[in-house]
C-alpha positions as CSV (number, residue, x, y, z in Angstrom):
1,X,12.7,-19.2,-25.3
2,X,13.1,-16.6,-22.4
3,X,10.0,-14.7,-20.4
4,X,10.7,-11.0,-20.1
5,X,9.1,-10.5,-16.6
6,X,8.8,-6.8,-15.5
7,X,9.3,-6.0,-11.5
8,X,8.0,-3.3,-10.4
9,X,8.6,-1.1,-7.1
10,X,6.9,-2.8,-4.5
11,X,5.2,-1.9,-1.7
12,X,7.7,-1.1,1.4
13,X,5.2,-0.8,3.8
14,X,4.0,1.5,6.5
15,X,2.0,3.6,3.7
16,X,5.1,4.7,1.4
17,X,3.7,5.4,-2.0
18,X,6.7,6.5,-3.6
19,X,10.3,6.3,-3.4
20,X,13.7,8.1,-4.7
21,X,16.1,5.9,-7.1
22,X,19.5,6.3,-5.0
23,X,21.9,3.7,-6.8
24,X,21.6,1.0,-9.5
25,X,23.0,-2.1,-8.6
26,X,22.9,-3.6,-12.2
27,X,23.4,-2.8,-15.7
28,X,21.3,-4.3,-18.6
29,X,22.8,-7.1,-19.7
30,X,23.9,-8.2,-16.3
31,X,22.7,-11.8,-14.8
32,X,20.7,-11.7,-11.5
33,X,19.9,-14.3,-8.9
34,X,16.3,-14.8,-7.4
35,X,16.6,-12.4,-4.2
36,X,19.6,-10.1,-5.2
37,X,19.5,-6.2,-4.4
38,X,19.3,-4.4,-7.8
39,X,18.8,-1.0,-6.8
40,X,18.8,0.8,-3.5
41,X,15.7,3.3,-3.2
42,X,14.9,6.4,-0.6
43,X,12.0,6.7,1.2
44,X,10.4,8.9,3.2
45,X,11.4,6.5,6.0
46,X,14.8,5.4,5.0
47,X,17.0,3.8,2.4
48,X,16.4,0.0,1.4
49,X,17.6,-2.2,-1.2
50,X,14.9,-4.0,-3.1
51,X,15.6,-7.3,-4.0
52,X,14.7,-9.1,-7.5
53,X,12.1,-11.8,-6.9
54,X,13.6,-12.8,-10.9
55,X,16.4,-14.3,-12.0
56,X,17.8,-14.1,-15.4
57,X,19.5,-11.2,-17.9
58,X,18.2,-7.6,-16.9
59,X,17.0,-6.5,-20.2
60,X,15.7,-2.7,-19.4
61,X,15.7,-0.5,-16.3
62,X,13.2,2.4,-15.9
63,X,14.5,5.5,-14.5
64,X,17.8,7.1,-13.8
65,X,19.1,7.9,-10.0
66,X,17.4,10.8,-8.5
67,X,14.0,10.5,-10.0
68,X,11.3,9.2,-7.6
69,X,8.9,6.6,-8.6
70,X,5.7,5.8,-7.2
71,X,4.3,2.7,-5.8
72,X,3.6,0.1,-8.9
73,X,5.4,1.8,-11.5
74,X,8.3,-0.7,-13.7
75,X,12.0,-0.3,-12.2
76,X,13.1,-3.7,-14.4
77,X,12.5,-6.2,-16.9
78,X,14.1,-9.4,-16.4
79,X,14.7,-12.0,-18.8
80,X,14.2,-15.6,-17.4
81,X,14.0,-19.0,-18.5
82,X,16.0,-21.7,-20.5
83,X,17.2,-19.1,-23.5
84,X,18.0,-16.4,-20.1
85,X,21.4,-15.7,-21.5
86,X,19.8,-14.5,-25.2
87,X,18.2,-11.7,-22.9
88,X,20.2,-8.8,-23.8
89,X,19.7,-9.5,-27.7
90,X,15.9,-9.4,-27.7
91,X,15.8,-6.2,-26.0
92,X,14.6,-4.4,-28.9
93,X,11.7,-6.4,-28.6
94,X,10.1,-7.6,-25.3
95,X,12.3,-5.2,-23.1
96,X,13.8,-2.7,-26.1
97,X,10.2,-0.8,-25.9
98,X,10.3,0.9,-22.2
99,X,8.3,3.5,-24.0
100,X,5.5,1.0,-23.6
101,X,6.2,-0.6,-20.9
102,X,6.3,2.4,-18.5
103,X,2.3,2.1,-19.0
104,X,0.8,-1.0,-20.2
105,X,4.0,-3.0,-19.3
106,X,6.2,-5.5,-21.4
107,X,4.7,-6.5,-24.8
108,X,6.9,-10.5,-24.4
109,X,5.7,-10.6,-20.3
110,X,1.7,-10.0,-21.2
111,X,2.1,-11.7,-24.5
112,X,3.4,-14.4,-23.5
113,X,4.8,-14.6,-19.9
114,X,1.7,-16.6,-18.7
115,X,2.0,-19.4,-21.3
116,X,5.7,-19.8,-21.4
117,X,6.5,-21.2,-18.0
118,X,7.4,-20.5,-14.4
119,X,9.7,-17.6,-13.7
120,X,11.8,-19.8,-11.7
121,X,12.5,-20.2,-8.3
122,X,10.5,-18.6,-6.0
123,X,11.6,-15.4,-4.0
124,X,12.1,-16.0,-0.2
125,X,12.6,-12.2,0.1
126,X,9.6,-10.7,-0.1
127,X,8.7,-7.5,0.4
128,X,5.3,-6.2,1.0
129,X,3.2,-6.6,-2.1
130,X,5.2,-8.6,-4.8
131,X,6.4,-11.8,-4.7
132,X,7.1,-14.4,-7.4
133,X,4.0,-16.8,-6.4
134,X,1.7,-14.5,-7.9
135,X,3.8,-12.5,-11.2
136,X,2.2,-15.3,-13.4
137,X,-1.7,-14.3,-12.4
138,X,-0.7,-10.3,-13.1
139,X,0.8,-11.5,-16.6
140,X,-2.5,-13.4,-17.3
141,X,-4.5,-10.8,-16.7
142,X,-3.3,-8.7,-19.2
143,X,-4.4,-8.9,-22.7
144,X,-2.0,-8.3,-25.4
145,X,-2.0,-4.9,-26.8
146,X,-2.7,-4.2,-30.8
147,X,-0.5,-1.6,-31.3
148,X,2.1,-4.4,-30.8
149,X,0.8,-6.9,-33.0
150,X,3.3,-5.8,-36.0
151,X,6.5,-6.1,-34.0
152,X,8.2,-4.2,-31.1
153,X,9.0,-0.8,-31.4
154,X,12.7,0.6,-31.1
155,X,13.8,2.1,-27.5
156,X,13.6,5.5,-29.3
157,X,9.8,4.9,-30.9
158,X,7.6,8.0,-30.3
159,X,3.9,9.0,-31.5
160,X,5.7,10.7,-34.4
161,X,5.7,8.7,-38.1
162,X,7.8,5.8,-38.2
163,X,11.0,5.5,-40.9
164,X,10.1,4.2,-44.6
165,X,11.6,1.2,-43.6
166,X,10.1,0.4,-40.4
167,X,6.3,-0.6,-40.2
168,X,3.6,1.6,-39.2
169,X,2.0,1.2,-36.2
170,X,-0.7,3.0,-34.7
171,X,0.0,5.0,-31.8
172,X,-1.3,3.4,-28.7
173,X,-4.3,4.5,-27.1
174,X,-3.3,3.9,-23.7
175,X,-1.2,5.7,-21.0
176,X,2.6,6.8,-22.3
177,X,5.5,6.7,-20.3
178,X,6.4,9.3,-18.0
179,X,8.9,10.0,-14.5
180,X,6.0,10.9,-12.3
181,X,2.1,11.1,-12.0
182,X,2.7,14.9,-11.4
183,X,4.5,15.1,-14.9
184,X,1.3,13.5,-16.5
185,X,-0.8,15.9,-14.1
186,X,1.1,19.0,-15.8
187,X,0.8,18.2,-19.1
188,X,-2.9,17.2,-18.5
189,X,-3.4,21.3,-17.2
190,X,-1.9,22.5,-20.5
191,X,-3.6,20.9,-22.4
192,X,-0.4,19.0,-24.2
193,X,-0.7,15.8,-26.1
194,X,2.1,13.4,-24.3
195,X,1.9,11.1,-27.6
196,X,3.5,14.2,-29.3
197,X,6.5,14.3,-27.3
198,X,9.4,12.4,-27.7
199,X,11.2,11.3,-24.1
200,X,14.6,12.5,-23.2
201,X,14.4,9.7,-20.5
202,X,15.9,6.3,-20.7
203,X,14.8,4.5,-23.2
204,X,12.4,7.3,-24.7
205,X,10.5,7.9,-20.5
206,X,8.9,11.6,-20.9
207,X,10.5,13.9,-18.6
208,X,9.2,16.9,-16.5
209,X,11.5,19.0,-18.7
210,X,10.1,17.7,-21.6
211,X,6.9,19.1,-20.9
212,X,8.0,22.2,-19.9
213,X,10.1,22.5,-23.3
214,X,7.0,21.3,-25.2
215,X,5.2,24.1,-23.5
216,X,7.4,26.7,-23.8
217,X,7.7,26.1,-27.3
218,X,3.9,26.0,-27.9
219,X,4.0,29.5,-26.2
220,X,6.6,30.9,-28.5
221,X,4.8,29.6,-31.5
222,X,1.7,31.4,-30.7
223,X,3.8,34.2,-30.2
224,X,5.0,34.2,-33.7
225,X,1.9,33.3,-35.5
226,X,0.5,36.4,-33.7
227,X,3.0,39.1,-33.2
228,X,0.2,41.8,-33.4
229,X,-2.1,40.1,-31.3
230,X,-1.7,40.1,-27.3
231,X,-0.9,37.1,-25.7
232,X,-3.1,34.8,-23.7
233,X,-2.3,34.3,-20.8
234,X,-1.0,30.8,-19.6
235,X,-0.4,29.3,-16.6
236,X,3.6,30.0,-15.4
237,X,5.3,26.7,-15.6
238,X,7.0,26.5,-12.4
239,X,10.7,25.5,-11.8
240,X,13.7,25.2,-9.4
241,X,14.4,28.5,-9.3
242,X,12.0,31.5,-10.2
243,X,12.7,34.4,-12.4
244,X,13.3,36.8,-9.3
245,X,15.4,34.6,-7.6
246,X,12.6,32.5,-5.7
247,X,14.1,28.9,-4.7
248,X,11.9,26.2,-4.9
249,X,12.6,23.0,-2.9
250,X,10.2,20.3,-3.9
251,X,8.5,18.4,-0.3
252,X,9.3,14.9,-0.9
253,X,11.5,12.1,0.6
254,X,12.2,12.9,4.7
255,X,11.0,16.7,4.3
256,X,7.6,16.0,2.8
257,X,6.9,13.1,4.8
258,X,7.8,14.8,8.2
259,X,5.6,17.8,6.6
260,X,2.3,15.8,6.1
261,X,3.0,14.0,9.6
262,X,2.7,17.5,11.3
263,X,0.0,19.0,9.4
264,X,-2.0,15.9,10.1
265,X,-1.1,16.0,13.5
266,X,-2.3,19.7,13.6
267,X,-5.1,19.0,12.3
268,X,-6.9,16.4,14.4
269,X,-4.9,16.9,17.9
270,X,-6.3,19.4,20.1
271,X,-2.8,19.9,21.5
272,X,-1.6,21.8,24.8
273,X,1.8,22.2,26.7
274,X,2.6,23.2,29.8
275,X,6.3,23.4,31.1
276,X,8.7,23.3,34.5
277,X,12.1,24.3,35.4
278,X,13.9,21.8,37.2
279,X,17.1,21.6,38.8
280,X,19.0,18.4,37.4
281,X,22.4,19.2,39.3
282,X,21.9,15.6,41.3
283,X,21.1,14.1,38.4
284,X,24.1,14.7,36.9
285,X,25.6,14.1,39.2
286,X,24.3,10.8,39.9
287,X,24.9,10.0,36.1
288,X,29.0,11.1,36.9
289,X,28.8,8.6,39.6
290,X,27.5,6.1,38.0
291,X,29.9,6.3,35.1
292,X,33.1,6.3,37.7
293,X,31.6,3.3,39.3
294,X,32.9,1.0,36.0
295,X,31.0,-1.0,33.1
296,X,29.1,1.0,30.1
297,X,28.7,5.1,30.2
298,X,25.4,6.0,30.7
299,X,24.4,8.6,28.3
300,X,21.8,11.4,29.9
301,X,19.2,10.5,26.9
302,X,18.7,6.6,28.6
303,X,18.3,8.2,32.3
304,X,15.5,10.9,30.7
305,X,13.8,7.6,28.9
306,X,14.0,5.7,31.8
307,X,12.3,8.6,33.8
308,X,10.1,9.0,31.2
309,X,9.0,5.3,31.7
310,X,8.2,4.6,35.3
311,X,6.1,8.3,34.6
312,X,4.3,6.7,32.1
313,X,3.8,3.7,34.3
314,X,1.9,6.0,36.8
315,X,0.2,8.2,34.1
316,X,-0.9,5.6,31.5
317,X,-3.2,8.2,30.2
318,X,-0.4,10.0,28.1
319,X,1.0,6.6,26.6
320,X,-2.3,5.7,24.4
321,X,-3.7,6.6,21.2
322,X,-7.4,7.9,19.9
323,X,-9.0,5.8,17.3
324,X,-11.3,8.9,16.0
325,X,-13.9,6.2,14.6
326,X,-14.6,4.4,17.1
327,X,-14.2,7.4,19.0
328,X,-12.5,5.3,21.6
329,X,-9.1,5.8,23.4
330,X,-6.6,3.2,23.2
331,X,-4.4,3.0,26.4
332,X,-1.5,1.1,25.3
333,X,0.6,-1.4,27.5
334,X,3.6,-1.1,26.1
335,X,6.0,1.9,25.7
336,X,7.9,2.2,22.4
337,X,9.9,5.4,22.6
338,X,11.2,7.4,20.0
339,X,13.3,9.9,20.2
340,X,14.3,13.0,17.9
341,X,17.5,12.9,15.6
342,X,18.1,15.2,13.2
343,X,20.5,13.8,10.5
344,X,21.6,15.2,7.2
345,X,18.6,13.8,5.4
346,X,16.4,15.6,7.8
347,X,14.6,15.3,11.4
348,X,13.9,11.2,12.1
349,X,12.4,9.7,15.0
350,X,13.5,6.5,15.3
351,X,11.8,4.1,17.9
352,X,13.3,2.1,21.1
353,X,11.0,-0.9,21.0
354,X,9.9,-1.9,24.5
355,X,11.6,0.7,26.1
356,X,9.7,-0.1,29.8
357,X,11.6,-3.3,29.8
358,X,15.0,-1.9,29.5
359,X,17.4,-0.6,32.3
360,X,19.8,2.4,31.7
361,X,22.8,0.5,30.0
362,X,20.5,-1.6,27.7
363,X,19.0,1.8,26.4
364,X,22.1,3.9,26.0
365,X,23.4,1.0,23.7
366,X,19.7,1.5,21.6
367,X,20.0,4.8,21.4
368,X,23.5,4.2,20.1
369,X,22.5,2.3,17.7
370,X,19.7,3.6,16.5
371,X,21.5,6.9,16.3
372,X,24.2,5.8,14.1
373,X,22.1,4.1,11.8
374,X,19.9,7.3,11.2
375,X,23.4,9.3,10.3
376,X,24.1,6.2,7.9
377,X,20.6,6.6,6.5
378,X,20.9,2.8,6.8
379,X,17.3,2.7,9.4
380,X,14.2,0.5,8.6
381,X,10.7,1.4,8.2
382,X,9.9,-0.8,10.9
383,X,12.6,1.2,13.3
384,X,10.8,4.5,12.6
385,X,7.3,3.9,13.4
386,X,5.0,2.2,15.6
387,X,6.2,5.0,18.7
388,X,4.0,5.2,21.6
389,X,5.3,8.2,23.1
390,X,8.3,10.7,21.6
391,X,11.4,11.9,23.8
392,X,12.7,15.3,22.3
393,X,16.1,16.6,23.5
394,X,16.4,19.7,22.2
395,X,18.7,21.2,24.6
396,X,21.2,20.0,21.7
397,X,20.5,23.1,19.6
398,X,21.5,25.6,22.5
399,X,17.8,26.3,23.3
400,X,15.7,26.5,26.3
401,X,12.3,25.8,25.5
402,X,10.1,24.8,22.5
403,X,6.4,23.8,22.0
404,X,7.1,20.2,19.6
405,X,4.0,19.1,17.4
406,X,2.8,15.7,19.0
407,X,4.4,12.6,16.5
408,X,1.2,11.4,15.2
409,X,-1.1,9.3,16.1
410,X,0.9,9.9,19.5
411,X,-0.9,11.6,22.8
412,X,2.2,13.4,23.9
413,X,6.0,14.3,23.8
414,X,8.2,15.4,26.5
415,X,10.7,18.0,25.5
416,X,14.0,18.7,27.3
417,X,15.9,22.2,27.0
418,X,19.3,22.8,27.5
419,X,21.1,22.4,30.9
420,X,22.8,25.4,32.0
421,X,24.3,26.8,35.0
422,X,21.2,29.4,36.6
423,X,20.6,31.1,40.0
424,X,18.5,28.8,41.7
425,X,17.6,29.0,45.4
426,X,18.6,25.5,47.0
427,X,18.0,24.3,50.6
428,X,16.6,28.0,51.6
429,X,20.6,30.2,49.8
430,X,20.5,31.7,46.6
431,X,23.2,29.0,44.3
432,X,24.7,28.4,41.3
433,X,22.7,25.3,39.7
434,X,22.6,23.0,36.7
435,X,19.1,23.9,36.0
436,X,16.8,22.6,32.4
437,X,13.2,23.5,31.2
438,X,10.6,20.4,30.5
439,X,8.0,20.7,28.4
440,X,5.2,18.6,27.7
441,X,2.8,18.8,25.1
442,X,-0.1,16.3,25.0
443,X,-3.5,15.6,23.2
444,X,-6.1,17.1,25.3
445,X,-8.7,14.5,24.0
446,X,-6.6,11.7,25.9
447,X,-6.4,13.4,29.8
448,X,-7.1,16.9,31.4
449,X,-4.7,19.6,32.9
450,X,-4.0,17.7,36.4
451,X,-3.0,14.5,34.2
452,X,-0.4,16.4,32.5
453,X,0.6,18.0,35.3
454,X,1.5,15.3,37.6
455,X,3.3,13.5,34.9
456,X,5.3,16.2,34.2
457,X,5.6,17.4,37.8
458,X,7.0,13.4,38.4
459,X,9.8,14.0,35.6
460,X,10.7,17.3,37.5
461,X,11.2,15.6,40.5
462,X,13.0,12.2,39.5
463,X,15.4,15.3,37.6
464,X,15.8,17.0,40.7
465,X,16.0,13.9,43.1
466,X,16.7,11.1,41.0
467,X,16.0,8.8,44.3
468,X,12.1,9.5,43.6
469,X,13.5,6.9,40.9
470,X,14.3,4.5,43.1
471,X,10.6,3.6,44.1
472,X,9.7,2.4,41.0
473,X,12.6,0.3,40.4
C-alpha cells in the first residue's frame, strides 16, 4: 500500500521565513522523482526551485501561485511506495482532505507513514531543514487524530453538518487551514470562528477574502437584526484599495525585506557621511586607454571596486562588523563587495565574493554576471548576502549626491554620483572637467571622523590620479 508523505516548504536559509508560490511544476496525479523541482518559490532574496525529497504520485498541492507561505507550512503530499501508482485514487482519503492537512498534516502520513516503510531513496538535494533521512521521525511523532478515526473527509469537508449519507464526524479541535498566519491573526481580532467558514481555497484552504466576506456579512446581519439601533463600531477590515482611493501595497517579498534591512540598520547604526568632489577626467581616461589597448572592456564599476579595495586595505577599520553582545568589533580579512542593482523586482545587492583578490577584468566579468542574473531574478541567497562592504553607483539615476543607509550588519558604503562635465580649476586655469561627488557613510561605532576621512580622501585621489593606484598594485 502507498505512504502519503507531506513536504513542506523548507527552510532556504539565510533567515527567510516565508516565501511567494511563483509557478507549479506539477499537477496532482503527476509522478515525481526523488530530487525533482516541483514548484519554483520567491523569496525575499530570490527565486529558487524546491526540490521533492519524495518520489511517487503527487496527490494534493496546497496553495495556488501568488499566495505566500511561511516557513513549515504543506506545499505537497506525495504518494510513495509499492502501490505509488494508486496515488491519485486515494486522494479522497490520505491526501483528498487538505482541509486537515494544512494544520495537523496528512491523516495516511501520521497514521501510518511511520509503520508502512521507507519513503524511498534518499534525497541528495537538500535544502536547509528537510531532508528524507529524517520525514519518518516527524511522521512518528504525530499521533493520529480522532476526528479522523471514521474515514477521510471529502476535499470540500467544512465545520458545517455533514450530508445524510456521509458519517458525522466531530469538528476538529485543532488548527484549520488557512493561506497565511496573518489571515488566522485577522479572524482571531474579530472575533470569527474559522471552523464556520467554508475555504474558497484549493481543496477547501480559508482565504483572506473569506474572512473578510464572513465579516462583512456578520456586520450586515447585525445591521438587520437592529435597524433602530446604532451600530457598533468595528474594526475597518482593510483591503487593496481603500474607499477614498488609498492604494495599499502589502511589504513582502524584495520590498519588505529591503524595508526591515533598513529600519534595522537605522536603528542600531549610529551612521554619519561625509562627502568630496573629485575630478575623475584621468580616470576615464585611463579606463579609454585601457580598453583601446585590446582584451576585455573594463566597465568603470570594476575600477571604483578595485579602488575601493586597496582603500580598504589601508583603512581596515571600515571593512568590519560590530557584534553588539560581545560588544566587540569584528575587523574582517576579507572583502566581499556588493554592489547596488535595482531590478524590476526591486533594489538587490548582490555580493562579489573575494573581491581583494580580483584584478579589473576578473571583476567586470562578476559584475556582469551577477548583474544579469539579478534582472533574471535567477540570484541565490548565498549571492546576496554575506557583503563586507557595499559599492553604490548611483550616478545611474542622473543624480549627484545621496546619503545611502549602511547594508546591515555592514560599517560603511561608498556612494558614487553622476559624472558630469563641471568648471573645475586644474593645474592653477579655470577648465572644463569630468568631475563626480563621493560619499561615504559609515558606522561611527567602528572608526572616528579622520578614519573616514582618509579613506574617502584615498578614493578621491586614486579618481583623480589613478597612478596613486599603482602603489598598491
Amino acid at each position: 500500500m502507498a505512504q502519503v508523505l507531506e513536504f513542506k516548504l523548507p527552510d532556504l536559509g539565510e533567515g527567510l521565513t516565508e516565501a511567494e508560490i511563483v509557478r507549479w511544476l506539477v499537477q496532482v496525479g503527476d509522478v515525481v522523482t526523488v530530487d525533482q523541482p516541483v514548484v519554483e518559490v520567491e523569496t525575499a532574496k530570490a527565486m529558487v526551485e524546491v526540490p521533492c525529497p519524495y518520489g511517487g504520485v503527487v496527490t494534493a498541492r496546497f496553495g495556488e501561485e501568488g499566495t505566500e507561505l511561511p516557513v513549515g507550512a504543506p506545499l505537497l503530499t506525495v504518494a510513495v511506495g509499492a502501490d505509488a501508482s494508486e496515488g491519485a485514487d486515494v486522494s479522497g482519503g490520505a491526501a483528498g482532505a487538505p482541509g486537515e492537512q494544512g494544520a495537523g498534516g496528512s491523516a495516511a502520513a501520521s497514521g501510518r507513514g511511520a509503520d508502512e516503510g521507507s519513503a524511498g531513496a534518499g534525497s541528495g538535494n537538500v535544502l536547509v531543514g528537510y531532508g528524507t533521512s529524517e520525514a519518518p521521525a516527524r511522521r512518528r511523532a504525530r499521533a493520529a487524530r480522532p476526528a479522523q478515526a471514521n474515514g477521510s473527509a471529502s476535499p470540500t469537508a467544512t465545520a458545517t453538518a455533514p450530508q445524510a449519507t456521509e458519517p458525522v464526524r466531530e469538528v476538529p479541535e485543532g488548527p484549520v487551514p488557512v493561506i497565511s498566519p496573518l489571515v488566522r491573526r485577522l479572524a482571531r481580532e474579530h472575533g470569527l470562528d474559522l471552523r464556520e467558514l467554508h475555504g474558497s481555497g484549493p481543496e477547501g484552504l480559508i482565504m483572506r477574502a473569506d474572512v473578510e466576506d464572513a465579516l462583512r456579512a456578520a456586520a450586515a446581519k447585525d445591521r438587520t437584526a437592529q435597524p433602530t439601533a446604532p451600530a457598533a463600531p468595528t474594526a475597518p477590515v482593510r483591503s487593496s484599495a481603500a474607499a477614498h482611493g488609498e492604494v495599499r501595497v502589502p511589504l513582502k517579498g524584495v520590498r519588505g525585506a529591503v524595508a526591515d534591512k533598513l529600519s534595522r540598520s537605522r536603528r542600531e547604526i549610529p551612521d554619519a557621511t561625509c562627502w568630496v568632489d573629485a575630478d575623475a577626467t584621468e580616470l576615464m581616461r585611463a579606463r579609454t586607454a585601457m580598453n583601446a589597448a585590446g582584451g576585455p572592456k573594463i566597465s568603470l564599476l570594476a575600477l571604483l571596486a578595485r579602488i575601493c579595495t586597496a582603500a580598504l586595505a589601508r583603512f581596515p577599520e571600515l571593512n568590519s562588523t560590530v557584534d553588539l553582545e560581545a560588544r566587540e568589533i569584528v575587523r574582517l580579512d576579507h572583502v566581499h563587495l556588493g554592489f547596488a542593482a535595482q531590478t524590476e523586482r526591486g533594489l538587490v545587492v548582490p555580493v562579489v565574493r573575494d573581491a581583494h583578490a580580483r584584478d579589473a577584468e576578473g571583476l567586470t566579468a562578476e559584475f556582469a554576471r551577477l548583474t544579469e542574473a539579478a534582472r533574471a531574478g535567477t540570484l541565490t541567497p548565498a549571492e546576496l548576502t554575506g557583503g563586507t562592504f557595499t559599492l553604490n553607483n548611483y550616478g545611474v539615476f542622473g543624480v549627484d549626491g545621496s546619503t545611502p543607509i549602511i547594508n546591515h550588519p555592514e560599517a560603511a558604503m561608498l556612494g558614487v554620483g553622476r559624472i558630469v562635465p563641471k568648471p573645475w580649476v586644474h593645474e592653477g586655469e579655470l577648465a572644463v572637467r569630468q568631475v563626480v561627488q563621493l560619499s561615504l557613510t559609515f558606522d561611527h561605532r567602528v572608526c572616528d571622523g579622520g578614519t573616514a576621512g582618509g579613506f574617502l580622501r584615498y578614493v578621491a585621489d586614486c579618481v583623480e590620479q589613478p597612478a596613486v593606484l599603482l602603489r598598491t598594485l
